[in-house]
C-alpha positions in Angstrom: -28.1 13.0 10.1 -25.7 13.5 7.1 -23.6 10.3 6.2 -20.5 12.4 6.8 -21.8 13.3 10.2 -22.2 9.6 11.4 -19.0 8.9 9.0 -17.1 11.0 11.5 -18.3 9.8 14.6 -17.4 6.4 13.6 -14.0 7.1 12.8 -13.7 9.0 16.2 -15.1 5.4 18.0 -12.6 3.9 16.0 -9.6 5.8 16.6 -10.2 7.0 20.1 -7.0 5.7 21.4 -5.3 7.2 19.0 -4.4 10.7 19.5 -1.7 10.6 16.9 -4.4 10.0 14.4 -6.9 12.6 12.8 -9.4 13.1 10.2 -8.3 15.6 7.1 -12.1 14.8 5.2 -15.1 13.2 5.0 -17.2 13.5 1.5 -19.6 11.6 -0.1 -19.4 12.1 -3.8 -22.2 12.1 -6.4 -21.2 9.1 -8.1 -21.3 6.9 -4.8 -17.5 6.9 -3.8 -17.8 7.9 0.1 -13.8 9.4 0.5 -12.1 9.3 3.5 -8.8 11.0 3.9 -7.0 10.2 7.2 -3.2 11.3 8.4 -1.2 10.8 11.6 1.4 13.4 13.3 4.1 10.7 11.9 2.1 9.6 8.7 -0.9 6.8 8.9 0.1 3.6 8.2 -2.1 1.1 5.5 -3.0 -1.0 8.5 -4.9 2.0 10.0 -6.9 2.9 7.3 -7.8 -0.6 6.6 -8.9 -1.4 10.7 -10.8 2.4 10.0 -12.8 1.1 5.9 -13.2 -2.2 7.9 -14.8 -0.4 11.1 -17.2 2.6 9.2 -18.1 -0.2 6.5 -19.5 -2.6 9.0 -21.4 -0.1 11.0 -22.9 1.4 7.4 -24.0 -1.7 6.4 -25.7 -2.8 9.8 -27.0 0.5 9.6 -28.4 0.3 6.0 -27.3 3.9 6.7 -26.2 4.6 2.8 -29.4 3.8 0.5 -27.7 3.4 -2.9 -24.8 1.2 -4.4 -21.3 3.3 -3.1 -17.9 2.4 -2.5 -15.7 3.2 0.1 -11.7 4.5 0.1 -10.1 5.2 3.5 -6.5 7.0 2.1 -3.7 9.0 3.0 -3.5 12.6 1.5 -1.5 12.5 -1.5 1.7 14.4 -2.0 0.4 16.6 -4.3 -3.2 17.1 -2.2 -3.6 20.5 -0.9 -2.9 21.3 3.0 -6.0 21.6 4.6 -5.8 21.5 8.4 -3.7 23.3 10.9 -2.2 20.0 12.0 -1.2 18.9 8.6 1.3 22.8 8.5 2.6 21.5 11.9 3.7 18.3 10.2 5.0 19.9 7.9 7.3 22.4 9.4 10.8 22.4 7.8 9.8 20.8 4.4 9.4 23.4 1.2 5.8 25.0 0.0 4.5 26.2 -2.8 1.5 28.7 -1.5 -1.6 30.1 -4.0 -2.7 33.3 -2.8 -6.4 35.0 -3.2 -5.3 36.6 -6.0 -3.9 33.8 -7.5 0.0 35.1 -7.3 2.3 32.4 -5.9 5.1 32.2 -3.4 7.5 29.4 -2.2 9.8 28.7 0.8 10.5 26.5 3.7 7.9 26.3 5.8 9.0 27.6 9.8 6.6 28.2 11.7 2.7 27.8 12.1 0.1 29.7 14.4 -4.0 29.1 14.5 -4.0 32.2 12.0 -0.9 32.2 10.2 2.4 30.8 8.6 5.8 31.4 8.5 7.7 31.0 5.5 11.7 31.6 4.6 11.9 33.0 1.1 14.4 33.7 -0.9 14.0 36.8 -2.9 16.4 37.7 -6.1 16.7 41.2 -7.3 18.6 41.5 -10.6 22.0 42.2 -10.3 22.0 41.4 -6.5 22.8 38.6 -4.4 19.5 36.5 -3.1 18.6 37.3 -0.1 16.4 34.9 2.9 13.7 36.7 4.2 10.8 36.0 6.4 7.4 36.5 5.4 4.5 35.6 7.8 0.8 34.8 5.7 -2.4 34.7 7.0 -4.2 31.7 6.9 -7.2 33.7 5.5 -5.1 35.2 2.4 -4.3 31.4 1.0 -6.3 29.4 -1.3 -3.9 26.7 -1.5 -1.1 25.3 0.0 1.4 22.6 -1.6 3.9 20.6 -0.2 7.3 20.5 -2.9 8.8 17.3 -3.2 12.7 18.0 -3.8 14.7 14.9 -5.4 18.1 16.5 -4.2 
């Protein structure tokens, strides 16, 4: 079994209960730092991710389940960490994005709405000598490489 297999499960034994909870990634890196990024519906709070390093660490180690020296990090996504999961768009709804097509061309708005294969965002388009307009645009999920949330100091 791969460590981010029996990673996962543990986290799922640990948060069980929790259905506000979920798991955004799971990789061991080359240089012995096992990441864990974790997220709530309502944000994750430094308590949870300290009962999730505490639960995980205990069970490696009982397990001898990692053979070499690592270190563990249960975190949060960062603001500036890519979208990944469905869920994390649904939390999202209403705040500003910045998405990164496959071409690399860029586009920004408020994010409205989210569906298993899409987004909806609310741009708004300038055309020289015209007022700005808000339009719609609906992107598949498929046709993004990255998506940002934008942090507005307003």
């Amino acid at each position: 079994m791969q460590i981010e297999e029996r990673v996962r499960e543990l986290i799922e034994e640990k948060i069980a209960d929790r259905a506000d909870l979920f798991i955004v990634k799971i990789k061991m890196h080359n240089n012995g730092l096992l990441e864990i990024l974790m997220d709530g519906d309502g944000g994750i709070a430094i308590e949870d991710c300290v009962q999730i390093s505490r639960h995980v660490g205990y069970h490696l180690e009982e397990e001898d389940a990692i053979d070499r020296a690592y270190r563990l990090e249960v975190s949060s996504p960062g603001i500036d960490t890519p979208l990944l999961l469905n869920r994390q768009y649904q939390k999202n709804i209403g705040r500003s994005v910045r998405i990164k097509g496959l071409e690399g061309e860029k586009r920004e708005g408020k994010l409205i709405a989210v569906t298993d294969k899409s987004i909806v965002i609310e741009e708004v388009k300038k055309e020289k000598g015209k007022k700005a307009i808000v339009a719609e645009a609906e992107i598949p999920l498929d046709s993004i490489t990255e998506t940002k949330v934008l942090i507005s100091f307003k």
